[in-house]
KESE-283537 format. One record per residue (C-alpha): residue in three letters; x, y, z. Coordinates in nm, 3 decimals. Example, Ala and Ser with C-alpha at 12.3 -4.5 7.8 and 13.67 -1.06 7.14 Angstrom:
! residues 2
r kolti = ALA; east = 1.230; north = -0.450; up = 0.780
r kolti = SER; east = 1.367; north = -0.106; up = 0.714
! end
This chain:
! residues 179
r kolti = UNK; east = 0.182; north = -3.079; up = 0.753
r kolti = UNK; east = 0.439; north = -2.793; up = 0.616
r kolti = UNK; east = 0.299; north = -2.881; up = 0.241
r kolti = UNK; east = -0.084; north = -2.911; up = 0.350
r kolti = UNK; east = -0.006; north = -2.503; up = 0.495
r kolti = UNK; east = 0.149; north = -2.405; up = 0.180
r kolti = UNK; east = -0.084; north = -2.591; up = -0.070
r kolti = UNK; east = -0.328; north = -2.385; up = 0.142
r kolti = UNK; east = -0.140; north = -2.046; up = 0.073
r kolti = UNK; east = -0.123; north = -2.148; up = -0.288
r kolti = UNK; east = -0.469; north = -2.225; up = -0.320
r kolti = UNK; east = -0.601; north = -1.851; up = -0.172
r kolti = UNK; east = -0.354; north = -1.676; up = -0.380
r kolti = UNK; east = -0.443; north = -1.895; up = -0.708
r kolti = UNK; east = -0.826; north = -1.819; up = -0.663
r kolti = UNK; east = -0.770; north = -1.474; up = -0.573
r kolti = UNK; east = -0.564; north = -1.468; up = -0.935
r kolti = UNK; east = -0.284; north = -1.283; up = -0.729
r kolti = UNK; east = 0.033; north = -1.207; up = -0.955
r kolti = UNK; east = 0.283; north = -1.178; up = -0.673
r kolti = UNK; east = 0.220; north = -1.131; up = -0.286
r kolti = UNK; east = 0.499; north = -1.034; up = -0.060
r kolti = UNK; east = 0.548; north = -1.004; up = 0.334
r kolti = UNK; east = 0.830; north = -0.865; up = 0.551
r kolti = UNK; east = 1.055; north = -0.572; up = 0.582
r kolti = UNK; east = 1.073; north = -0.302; up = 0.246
r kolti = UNK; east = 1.380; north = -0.176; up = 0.245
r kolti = UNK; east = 1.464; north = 0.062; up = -0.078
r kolti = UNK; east = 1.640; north = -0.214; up = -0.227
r kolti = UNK; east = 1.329; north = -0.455; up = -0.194
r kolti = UNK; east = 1.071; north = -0.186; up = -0.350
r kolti = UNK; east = 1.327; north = -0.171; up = -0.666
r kolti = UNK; east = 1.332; north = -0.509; up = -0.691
r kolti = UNK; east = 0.995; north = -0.603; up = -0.659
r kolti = UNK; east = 0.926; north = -0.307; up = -0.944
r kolti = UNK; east = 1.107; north = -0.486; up = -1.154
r kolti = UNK; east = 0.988; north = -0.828; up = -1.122
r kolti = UNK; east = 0.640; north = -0.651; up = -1.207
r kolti = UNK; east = 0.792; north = -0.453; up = -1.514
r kolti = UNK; east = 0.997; north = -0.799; up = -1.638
r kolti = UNK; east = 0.645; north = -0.991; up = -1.595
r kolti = UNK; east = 0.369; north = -0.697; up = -1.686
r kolti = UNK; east = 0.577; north = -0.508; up = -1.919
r kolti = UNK; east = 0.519; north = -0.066; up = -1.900
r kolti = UNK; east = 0.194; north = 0.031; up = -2.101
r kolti = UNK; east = -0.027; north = 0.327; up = -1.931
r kolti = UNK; east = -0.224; north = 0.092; up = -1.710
r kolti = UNK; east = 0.038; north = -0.090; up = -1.584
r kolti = UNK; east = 0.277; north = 0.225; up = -1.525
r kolti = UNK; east = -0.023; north = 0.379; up = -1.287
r kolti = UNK; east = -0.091; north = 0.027; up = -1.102
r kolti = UNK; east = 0.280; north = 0.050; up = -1.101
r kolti = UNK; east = 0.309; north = 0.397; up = -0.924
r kolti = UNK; east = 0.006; north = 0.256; up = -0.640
r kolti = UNK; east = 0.188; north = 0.006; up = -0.587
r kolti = UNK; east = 0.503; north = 0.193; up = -0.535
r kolti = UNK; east = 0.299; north = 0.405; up = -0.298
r kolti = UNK; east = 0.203; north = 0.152; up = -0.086
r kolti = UNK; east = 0.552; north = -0.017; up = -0.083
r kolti = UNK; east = 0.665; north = 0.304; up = 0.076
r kolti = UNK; east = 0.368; north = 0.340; up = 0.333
r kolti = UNK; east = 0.468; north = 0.034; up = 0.468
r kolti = UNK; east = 0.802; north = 0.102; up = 0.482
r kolti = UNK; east = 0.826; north = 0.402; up = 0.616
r kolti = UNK; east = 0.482; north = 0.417; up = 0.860
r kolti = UNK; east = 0.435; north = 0.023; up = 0.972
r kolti = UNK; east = 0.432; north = -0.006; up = 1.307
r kolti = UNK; east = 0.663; north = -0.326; up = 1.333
r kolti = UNK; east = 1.015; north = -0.247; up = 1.163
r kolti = UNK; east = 1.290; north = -0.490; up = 1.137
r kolti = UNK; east = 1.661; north = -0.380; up = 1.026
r kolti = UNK; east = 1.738; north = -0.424; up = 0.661
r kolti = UNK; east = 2.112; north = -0.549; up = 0.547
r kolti = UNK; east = 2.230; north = -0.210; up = 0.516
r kolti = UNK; east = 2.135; north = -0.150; up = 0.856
r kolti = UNK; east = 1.859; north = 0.078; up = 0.812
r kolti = UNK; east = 1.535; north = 0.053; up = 1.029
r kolti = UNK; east = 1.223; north = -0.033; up = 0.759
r kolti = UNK; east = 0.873; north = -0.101; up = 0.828
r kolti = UNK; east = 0.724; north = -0.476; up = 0.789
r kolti = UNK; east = 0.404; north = -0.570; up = 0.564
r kolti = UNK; east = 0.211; north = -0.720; up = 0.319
r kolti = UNK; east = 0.173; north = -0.619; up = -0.061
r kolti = UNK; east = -0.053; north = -0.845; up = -0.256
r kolti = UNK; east = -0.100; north = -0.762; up = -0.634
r kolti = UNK; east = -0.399; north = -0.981; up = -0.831
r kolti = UNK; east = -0.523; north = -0.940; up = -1.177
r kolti = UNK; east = -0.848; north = -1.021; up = -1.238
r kolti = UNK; east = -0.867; north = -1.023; up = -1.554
r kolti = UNK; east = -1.080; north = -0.647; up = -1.595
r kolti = UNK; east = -0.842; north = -0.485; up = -1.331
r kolti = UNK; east = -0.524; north = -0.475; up = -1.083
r kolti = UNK; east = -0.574; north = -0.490; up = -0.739
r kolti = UNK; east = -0.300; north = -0.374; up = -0.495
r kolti = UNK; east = -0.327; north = -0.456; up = -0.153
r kolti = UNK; east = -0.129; north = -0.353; up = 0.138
r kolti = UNK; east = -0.136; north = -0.427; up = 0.481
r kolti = UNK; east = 0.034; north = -0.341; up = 0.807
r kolti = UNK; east = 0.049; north = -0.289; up = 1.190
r kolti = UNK; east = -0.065; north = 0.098; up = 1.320
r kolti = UNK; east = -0.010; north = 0.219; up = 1.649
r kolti = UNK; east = -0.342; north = 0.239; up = 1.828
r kolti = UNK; east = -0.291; north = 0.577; up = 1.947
r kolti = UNK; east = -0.235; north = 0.680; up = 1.561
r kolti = UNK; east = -0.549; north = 0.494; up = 1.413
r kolti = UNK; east = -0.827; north = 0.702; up = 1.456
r kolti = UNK; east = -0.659; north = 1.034; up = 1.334
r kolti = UNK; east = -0.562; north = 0.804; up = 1.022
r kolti = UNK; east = -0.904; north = 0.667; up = 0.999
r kolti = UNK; east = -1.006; north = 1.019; up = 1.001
r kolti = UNK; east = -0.755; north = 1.138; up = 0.713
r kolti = UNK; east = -0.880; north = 0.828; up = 0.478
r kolti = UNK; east = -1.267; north = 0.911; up = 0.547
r kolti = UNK; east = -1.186; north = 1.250; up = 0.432
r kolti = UNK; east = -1.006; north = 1.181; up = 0.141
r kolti = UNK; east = -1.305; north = 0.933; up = 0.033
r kolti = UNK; east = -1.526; north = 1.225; up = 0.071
r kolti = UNK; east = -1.355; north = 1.457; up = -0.201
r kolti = UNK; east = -1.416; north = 1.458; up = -0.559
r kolti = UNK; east = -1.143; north = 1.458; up = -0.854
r kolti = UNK; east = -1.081; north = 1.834; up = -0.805
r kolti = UNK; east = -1.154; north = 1.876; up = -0.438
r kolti = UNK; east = -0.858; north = 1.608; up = -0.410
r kolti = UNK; east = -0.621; north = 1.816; up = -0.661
r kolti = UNK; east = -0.711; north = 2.099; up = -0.449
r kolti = UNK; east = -0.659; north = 1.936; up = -0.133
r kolti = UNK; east = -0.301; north = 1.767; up = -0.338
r kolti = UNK; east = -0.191; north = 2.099; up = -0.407
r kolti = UNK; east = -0.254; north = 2.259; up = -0.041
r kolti = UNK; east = -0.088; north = 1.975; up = 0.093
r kolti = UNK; east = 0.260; north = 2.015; up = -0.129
r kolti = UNK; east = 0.243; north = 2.381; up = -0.024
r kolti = UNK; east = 0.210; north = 2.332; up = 0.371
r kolti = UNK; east = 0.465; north = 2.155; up = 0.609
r kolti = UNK; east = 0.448; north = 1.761; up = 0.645
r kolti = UNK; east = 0.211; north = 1.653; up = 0.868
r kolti = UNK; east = 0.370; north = 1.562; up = 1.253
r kolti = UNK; east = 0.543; north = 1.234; up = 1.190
r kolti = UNK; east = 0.557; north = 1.251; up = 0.817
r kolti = UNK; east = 0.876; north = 1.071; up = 0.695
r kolti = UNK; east = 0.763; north = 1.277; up = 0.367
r kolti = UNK; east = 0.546; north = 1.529; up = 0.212
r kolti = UNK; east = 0.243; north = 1.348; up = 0.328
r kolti = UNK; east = 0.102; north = 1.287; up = 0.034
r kolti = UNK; east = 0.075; north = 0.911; up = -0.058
r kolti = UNK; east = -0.211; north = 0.863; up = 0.035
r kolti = UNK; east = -0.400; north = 1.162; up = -0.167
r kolti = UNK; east = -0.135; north = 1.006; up = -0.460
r kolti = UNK; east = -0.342; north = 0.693; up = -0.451
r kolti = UNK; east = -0.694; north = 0.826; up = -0.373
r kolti = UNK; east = -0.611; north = 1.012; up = -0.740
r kolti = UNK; east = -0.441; north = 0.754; up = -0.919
r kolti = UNK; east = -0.716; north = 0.581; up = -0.823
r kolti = UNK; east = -1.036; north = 0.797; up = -0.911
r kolti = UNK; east = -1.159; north = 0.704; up = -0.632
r kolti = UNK; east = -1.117; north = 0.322; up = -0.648
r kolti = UNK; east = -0.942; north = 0.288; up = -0.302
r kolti = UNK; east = -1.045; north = 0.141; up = 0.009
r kolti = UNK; east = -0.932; north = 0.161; up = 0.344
r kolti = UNK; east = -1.000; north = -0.080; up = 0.611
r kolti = UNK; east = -0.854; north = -0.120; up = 0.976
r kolti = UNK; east = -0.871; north = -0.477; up = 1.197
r kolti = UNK; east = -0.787; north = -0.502; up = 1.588
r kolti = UNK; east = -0.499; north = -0.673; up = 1.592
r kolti = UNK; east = -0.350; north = -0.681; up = 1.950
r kolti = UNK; east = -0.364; north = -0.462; up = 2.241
r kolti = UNK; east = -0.124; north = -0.159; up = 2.114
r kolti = UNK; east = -0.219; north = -0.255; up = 1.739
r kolti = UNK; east = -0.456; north = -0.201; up = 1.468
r kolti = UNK; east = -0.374; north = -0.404; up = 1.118
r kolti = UNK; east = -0.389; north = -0.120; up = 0.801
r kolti = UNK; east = -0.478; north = -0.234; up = 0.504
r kolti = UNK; east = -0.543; north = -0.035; up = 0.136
r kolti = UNK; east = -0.683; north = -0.153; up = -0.163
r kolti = UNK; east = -0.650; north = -0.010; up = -0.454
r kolti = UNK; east = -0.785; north = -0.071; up = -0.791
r kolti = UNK; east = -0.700; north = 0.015; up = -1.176
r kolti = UNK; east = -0.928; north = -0.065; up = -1.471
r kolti = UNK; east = -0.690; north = -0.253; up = -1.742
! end
């Protein structure tokens, strides 16, 4: 039954022409690895560097925002996820997923319509007021990864949120780069 489930997993990820797909704690150490693995298999030109940098993004969303965290080996606390990255052939896709407090969904729900509502300069605007004002109440950072990717981006994001249990919603991203 164990190979039915994975020829299963094998089969999504081969039709959804997914490159590499990971899921569990990102610790620092994790993030540089995984880079690399993409650099080693993608190489560096201009597309990939900016797919690169989302993805990068995202790694650190989930690490430092998910909801569930797990202790890495050097004893630090890191957040749990999913990162998917496909190439369809025209474009990169990278994906991210994980587990939001309930009582923090809505005012991130709120954030991501908002950015989806600004044009290329309303978004550097909105980038530069941002770097200029204090991090938002329970930023780990400047608060600015997701305007990063909303620009890297031109737009090309999504955001999506799924119940997931009682004191959970599942966050997920998309994000897309023209090759």
């Amino acid at each position: 039954m164990v190979a039915q489930e994975i020829m299963q997993h094998y089969t999504v990820a081969k039709s959804a022409q997914v490159l590499m797909m990971f899921k569990g704690g990102l610790s620092q150490n994790i993030v540089v690895d995984l880079g690399s693995l993409l650099q080693n298999r993608l190489g560096f030109d201009v597309k990939v560097r900016r797919m690169f940098g989302i993805f990068v993004e995202l790694a650190q969303n989930v690490k430092n925002y998910s909801a569930e965290t797990e202790i890495a080996s050097d004893g630090t606390e890191v957040g749990v996820g999913i990162l998917i990255l496909a190439d369809s052939g025209t474009h990169y896709s990278v994906n991210s997923g994980n587990l939001v407090r309930n009582a923090n969904a809505e005012r991130l729900k709120s954030q991501c319509d908002h950015l989806l509502t600004l044009d290329k300069a309303a978004l550097k605007a909105y980038h530069e007021e941002r770097i200029e004002s204090d991090p938002p109440e329970g930023s780990k950072g400047a608060g600015l990864g997701l305007i990063e990717i909303t620009m890297k981006t031109g737009g090309n994001v999504t955001f999506d949120f799924a119940p997931f249990d009682e004191s959970h919603t599942f966050f997920s991203i998309t994000a897309t780069v023209e090759k």
